[in-house]
C-alpha positions in Angstrom: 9.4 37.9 16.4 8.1 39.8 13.3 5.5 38.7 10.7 8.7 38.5 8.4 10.7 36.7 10.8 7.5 34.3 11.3 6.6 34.0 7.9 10.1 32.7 7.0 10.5 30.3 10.0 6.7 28.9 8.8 8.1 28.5 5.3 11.2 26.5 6.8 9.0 24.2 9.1 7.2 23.3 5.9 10.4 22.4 4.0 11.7 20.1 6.6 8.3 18.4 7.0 8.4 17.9 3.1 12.2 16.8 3.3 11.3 14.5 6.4 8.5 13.1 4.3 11.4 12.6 1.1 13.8 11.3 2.8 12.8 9.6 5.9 12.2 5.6 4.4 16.0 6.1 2.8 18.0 7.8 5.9 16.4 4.9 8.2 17.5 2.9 5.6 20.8 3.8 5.2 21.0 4.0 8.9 20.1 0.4 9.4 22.7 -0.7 7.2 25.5 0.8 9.1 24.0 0.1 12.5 22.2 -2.9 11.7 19.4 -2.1 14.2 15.8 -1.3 13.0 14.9 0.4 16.0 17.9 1.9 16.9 18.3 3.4 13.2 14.8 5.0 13.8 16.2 6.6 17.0 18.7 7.9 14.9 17.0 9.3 12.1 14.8 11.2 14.9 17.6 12.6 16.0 19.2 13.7 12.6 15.8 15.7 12.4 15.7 17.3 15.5 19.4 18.6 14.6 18.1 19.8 11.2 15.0 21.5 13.1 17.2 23.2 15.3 20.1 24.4 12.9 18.3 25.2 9.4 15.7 28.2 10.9 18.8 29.5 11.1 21.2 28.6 8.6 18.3 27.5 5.6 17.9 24.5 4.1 21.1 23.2 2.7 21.4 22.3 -0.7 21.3 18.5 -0.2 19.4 18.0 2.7 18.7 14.3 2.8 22.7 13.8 2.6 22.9 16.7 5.4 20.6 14.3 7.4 22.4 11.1 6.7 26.0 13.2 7.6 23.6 14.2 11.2 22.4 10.6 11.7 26.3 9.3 10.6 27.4 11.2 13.7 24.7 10.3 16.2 25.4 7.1 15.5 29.2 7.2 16.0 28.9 9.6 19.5 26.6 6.6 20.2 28.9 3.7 20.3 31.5 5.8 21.2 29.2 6.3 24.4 28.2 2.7 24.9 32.4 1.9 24.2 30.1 -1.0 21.4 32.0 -2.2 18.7 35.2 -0.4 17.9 35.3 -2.1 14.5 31.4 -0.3 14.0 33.0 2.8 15.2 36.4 2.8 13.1 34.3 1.6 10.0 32.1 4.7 10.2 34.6 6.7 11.7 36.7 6.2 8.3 33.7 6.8 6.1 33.4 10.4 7.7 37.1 11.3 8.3 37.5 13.1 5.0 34.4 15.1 5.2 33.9 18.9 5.6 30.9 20.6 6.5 30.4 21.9 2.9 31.0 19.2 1.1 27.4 18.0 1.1 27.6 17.4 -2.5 30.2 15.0 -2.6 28.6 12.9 0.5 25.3 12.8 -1.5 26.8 10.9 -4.1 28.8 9.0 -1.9 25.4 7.8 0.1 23.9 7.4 -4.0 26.0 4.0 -4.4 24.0 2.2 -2.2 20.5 4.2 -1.0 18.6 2.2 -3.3 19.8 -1.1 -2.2 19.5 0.1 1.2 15.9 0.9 0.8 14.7 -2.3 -0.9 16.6 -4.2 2.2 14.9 -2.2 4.1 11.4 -3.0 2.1 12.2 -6.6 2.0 13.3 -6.8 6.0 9.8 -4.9 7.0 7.5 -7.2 4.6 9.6 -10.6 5.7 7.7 -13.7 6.5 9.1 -13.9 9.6 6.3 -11.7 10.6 2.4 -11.9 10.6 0.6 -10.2 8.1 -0.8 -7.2 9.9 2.8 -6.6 11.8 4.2 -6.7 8.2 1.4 -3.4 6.9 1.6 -1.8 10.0 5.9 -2.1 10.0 5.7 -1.1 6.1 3.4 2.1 6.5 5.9 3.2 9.5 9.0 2.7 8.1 8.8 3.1 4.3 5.5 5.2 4.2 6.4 7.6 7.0 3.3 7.0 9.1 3.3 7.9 12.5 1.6 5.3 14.7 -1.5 7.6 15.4 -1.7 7.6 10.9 -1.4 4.0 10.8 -4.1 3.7 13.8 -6.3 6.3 12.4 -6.2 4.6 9.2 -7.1 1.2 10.5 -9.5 2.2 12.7 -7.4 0.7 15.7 -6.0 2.0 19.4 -2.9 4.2 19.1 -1.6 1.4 22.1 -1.9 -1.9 19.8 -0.5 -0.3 16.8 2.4 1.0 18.8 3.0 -2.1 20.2 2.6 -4.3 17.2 5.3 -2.0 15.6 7.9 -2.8 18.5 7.1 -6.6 18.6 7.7 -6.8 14.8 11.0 -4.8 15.4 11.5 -7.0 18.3 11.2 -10.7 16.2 13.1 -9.3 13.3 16.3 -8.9 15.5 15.4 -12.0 17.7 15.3 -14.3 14.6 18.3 -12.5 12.5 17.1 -11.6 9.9 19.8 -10.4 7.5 19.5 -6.7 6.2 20.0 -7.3 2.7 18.2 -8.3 -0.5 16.9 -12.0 -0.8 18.9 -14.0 -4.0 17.5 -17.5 -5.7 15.0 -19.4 -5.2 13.9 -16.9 -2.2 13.9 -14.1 -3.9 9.9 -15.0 -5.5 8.7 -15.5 -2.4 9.8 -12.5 -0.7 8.9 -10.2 -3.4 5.3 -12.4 -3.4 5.4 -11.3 0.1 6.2 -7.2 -0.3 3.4 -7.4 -3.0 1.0 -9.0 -1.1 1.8 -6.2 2.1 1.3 -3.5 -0.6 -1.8 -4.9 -1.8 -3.4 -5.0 1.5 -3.0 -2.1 2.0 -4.3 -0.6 -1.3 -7.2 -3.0 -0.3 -7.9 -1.4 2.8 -8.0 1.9 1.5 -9.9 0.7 -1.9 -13.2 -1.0 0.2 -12.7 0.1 4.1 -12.9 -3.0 6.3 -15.1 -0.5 9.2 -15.6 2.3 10.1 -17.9 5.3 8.7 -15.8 5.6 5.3 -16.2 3.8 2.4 -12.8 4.6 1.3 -9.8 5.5 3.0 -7.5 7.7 -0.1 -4.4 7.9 2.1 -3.8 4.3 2.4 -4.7 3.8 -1.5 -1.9 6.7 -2.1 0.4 5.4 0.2 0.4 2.1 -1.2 0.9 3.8 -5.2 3.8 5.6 -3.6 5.4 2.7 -2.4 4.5 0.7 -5.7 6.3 3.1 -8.1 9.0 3.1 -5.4 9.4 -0.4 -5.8 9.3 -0.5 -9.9 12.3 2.3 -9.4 14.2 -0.7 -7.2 13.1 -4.0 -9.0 12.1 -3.1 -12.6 12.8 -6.5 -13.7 9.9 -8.1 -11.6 6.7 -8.5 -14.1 4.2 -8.9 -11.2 5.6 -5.9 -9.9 4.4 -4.0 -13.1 1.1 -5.7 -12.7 0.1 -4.3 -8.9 1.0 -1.0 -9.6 -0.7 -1.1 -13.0 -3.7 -2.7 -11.0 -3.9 -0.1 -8.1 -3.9 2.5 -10.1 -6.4 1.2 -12.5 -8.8 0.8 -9.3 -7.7 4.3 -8.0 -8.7 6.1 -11.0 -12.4 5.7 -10.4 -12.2 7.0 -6.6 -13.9 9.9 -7.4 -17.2 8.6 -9.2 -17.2 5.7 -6.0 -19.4 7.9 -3.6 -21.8 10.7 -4.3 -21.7 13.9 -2.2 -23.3 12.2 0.9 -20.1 9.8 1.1 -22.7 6.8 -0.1 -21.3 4.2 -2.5 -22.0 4.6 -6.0 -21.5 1.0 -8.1 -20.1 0.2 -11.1 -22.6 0.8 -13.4 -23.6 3.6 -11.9 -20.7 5.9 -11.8 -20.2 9.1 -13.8 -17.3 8.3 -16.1 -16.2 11.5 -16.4 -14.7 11.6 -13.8 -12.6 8.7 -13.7 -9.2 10.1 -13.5 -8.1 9.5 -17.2 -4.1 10.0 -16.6 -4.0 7.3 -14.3 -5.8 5.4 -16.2 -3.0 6.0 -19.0 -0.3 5.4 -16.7 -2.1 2.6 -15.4 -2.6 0.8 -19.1 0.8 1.5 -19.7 2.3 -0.4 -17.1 0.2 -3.5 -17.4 1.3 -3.4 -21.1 4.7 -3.7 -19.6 4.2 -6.4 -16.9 2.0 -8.2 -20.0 5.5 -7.8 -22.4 7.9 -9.2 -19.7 5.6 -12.1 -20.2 3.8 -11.7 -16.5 0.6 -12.0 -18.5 -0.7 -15.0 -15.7 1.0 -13.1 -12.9 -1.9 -13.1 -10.3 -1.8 -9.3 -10.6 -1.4 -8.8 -13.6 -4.6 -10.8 -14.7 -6.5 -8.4 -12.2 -4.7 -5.4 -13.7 -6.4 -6.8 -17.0 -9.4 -6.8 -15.7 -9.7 -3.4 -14.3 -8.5 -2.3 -17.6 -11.3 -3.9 -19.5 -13.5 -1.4 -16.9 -11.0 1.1 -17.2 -11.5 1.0 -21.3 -15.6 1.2 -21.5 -16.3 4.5 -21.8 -19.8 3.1 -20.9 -21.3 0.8 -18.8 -22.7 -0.6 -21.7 -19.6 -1.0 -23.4 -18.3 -2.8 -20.9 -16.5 -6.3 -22.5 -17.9 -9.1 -19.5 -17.3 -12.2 -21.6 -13.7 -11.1 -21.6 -14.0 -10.4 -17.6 -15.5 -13.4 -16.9 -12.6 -15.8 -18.7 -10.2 -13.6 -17.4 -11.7 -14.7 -13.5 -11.5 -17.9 -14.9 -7.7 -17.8 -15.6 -6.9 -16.3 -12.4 -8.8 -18.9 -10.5 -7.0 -21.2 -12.4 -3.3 -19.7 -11.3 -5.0 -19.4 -8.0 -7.8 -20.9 -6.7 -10.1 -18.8 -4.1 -14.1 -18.8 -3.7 -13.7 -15.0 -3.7 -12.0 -15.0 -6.9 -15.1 -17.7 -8.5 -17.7 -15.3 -6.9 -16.2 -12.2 -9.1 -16.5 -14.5 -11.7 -19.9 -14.9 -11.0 -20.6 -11.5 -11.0 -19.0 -11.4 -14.3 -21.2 -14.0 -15.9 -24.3 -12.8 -14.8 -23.5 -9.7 -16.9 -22.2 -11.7 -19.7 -24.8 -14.2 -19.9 -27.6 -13.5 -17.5 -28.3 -14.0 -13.7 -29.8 -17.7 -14.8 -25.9 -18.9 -15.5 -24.5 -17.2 -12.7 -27.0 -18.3 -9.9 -25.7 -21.9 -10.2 -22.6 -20.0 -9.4 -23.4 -18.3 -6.5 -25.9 -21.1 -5.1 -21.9 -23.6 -5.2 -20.1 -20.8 -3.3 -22.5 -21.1 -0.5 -21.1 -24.5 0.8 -17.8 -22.7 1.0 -16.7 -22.2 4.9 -14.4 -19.3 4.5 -17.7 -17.7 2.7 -19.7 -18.1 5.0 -19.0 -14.8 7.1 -18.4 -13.1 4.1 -20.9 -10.1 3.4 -20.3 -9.9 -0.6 -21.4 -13.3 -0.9 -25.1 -12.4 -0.2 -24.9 -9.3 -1.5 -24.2 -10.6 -4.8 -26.6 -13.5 -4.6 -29.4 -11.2 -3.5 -28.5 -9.1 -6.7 -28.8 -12.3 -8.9 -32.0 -12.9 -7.2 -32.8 -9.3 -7.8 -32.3 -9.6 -11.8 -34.7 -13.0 -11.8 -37.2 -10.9 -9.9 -37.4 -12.8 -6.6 -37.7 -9.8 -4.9 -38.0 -11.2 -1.3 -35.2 -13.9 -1.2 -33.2 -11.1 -2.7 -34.2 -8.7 0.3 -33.5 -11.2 2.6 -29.8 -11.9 1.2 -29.3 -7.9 1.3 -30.0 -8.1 5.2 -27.9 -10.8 5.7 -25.2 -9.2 3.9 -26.0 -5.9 6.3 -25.7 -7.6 9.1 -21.9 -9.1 8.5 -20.2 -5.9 7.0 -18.7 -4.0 9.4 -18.4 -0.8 7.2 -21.1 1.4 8.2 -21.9 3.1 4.9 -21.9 -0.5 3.5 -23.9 -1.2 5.3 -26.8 1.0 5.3 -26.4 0.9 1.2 -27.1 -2.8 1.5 -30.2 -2.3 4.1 -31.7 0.4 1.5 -31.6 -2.0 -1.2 -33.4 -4.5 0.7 -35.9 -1.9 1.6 -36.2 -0.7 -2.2 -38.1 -4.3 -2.3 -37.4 -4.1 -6.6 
């Protein structure tokens, strides 16, 4: 093969991976709805690709390639039930969808698949983050299907076995069909909690990325951009939803700073500490904007919301100093109102002892500690033994440092907190 010949088949390779990447969360999608099988519309999709990496070395990328895939996929699935002799009515439904088509009429077929790819990808959305499922099947379903992960990403990104991740996918798959749930977009009174429950996967998984749970990282960017991505995918699908405003507002708010978070050695850099110039000030735009929207639909107690008004009030101190924590600390207070968490009341904390002084917040802290879902939680000390810090009680406050070093399982956390109990003032 010559370099010519190689250069242009390299060039190609990169188009599909970037088309696969497009279009892969919508031709699954798609696929799901005409099959009504998760896994099985995955299978197809794989296929569609392998067709398009076999075919467009030679005959380039077509103009529409993500309707050239769903055409590919349309006809897997069709030679597949006509295999299995499954469900003539499937088969003469999708047969009669096709029957007028022509190989170059790609155009037409893309805006025939337009009429519904956005439905199909929220009910696809919806299906992966349903309730049915635990929590972590939901993030690791979500990241597959809609972000495009492979399972080695998602297991790379969660610090977790290839094996489990892999498996956790197919059991999720598995209960999805086994309890029937529909393919379609929740109405009513469901409707809050489902989207409640597509936020909330979303959020986790900003959350992991945001403060690593383990590992050597402090961060982990992919999982912070996947879970933008998927955010401004979902204000595309559901611009109506307030709260949906608010956690993409939020994440990006949080995302703007990623930069200034660690210093060249990886090591976290805090708050107060950072270099603000290089907070990422279009995102902080973008983010502003949208919590001005989520705030005008009237979403301005939405759970996220109130944190994307928080990070804002960082987000809008062009120094530390300027900082408003009076405002931050009622804010906390309104969000522990619309609800209630001892994680929430120690951020408040935090808040007050900037606002007023680590005399008002100790009282705080020192109420927290009774809590049992606290009681394994690492910040917790860290803060106190920051409080303790600012009132000079330089050995309790070393003590709560090592405590809080010894529960974090993030290893640069962790030696951060161990050097500020060694720093002694």
């Amino acid at each position: 093969m010559s370099n010519v010949a190689t250069a242009a088949r390299r060039e190609t390779d990169r188009a599909i991976a970037t088309v696969w990447r497009l279009e892969q969360a919508l031709l699954i999608a798609g696929l799901t709805r005409m099959v009504r099988d998760i896994s099985l519309a995955e299978e197809l999709a794989q296929e569609a690709l392998m067709a398009a990496l076999r075919t467009w070395p030679e005959t380039g990328v077509p103009r529409n390639p993500g309707a050239w895939l769903m055409q590919a996929g349309k006809r897997k699935a069709i030679d597949y039930f006509r295999h299995r002799k499954m469900a003539s009515g499937k088969l003469e439904t999708l047969g009669r969808d096709m029957e007028d088509e022509v190989p170059d009429t790609e155009t037409a077929l893309h805006d025939q698949l337009d009429d519904d790819v956005g439905d199909d990808l929220l009910r696809l959305i919806f299906t992966s983050c349903h309730p049915v499922l635990p929590p972590e099947s939901r993030v690791a379903l979500t990241l597959r299907l809609i972000g495009g992960l492979s399972t080695e990403e998602i297991a790379r990104a969660f610090l977790a076995n290839d094996t489990t991740i892999g498996q956790r996918i197919v059991r999720a798959k598995r209960t999805i069909a086994e309890a029937g749930v529909p393919f379609e977009v929740p109405r009513g009174e469901e409707r809050e909690e489902r989207v409640s429950s597509v936020l909330g996967v979303l959020y986790l998984i900003f959350n992991e990325g945001y403060s690593a749970t383990a590992g050597e990282d402090w961060m982990r960017p992919q999982l912070c951009e996947e879970a933008m991505r998927m955010g401004r995918i979902l204000v595309t699908l559901i611009p109506d939803e307030s709260e949906v405003h608010g956690l993409l507002a939020l994440m990006e708010l949080q995302h703007s700073r990623s930069k200034a978070r660690t210093n060249a050695k990886g090591e976290p850099v805090l708050l107060p500490d950072q270099n603000r110039a290089l907070w990422d000030q279009l995102m902080i735009r973008r983010g502003l904007a949208g919590l001005n929207r989520a705030q005008q639909m009237g979403g301005i107690a939405g759970p996220y919301t109130l944190q994307a008004a928080i990070a804002a009030c960082h987000a809008r101190a062009r120094k530390a100093e300027d900082t408003d924590w009076g405002q931050i600390a009622a804010l906390y207070g309104l969000l522990n109102q619309v609800t209630p968490s001892p994680v929430i009341e120690l951020n408040r904390a935090v808040a007050v002892s900037m606002a007023q002084g680590p005399e008002a917040a100790l009282p705080i802290v020192d109420g927290l500690r009774k809590a049992a879902v606290l009681e394994s939680y690492h910040l917790l000390y860290g803060v106190r033994g920051d409080i303790l810090r600012k009132l000079g009680r330089h050995e309790e406050a070393n003590d709560e440092f090592r405590k809080a070093a010894g529960l974090t399982r993030n290893a640069r956390e962790k030696a951060f907190l161990l050097n500020r109990a060694e720093a002694g003032v």
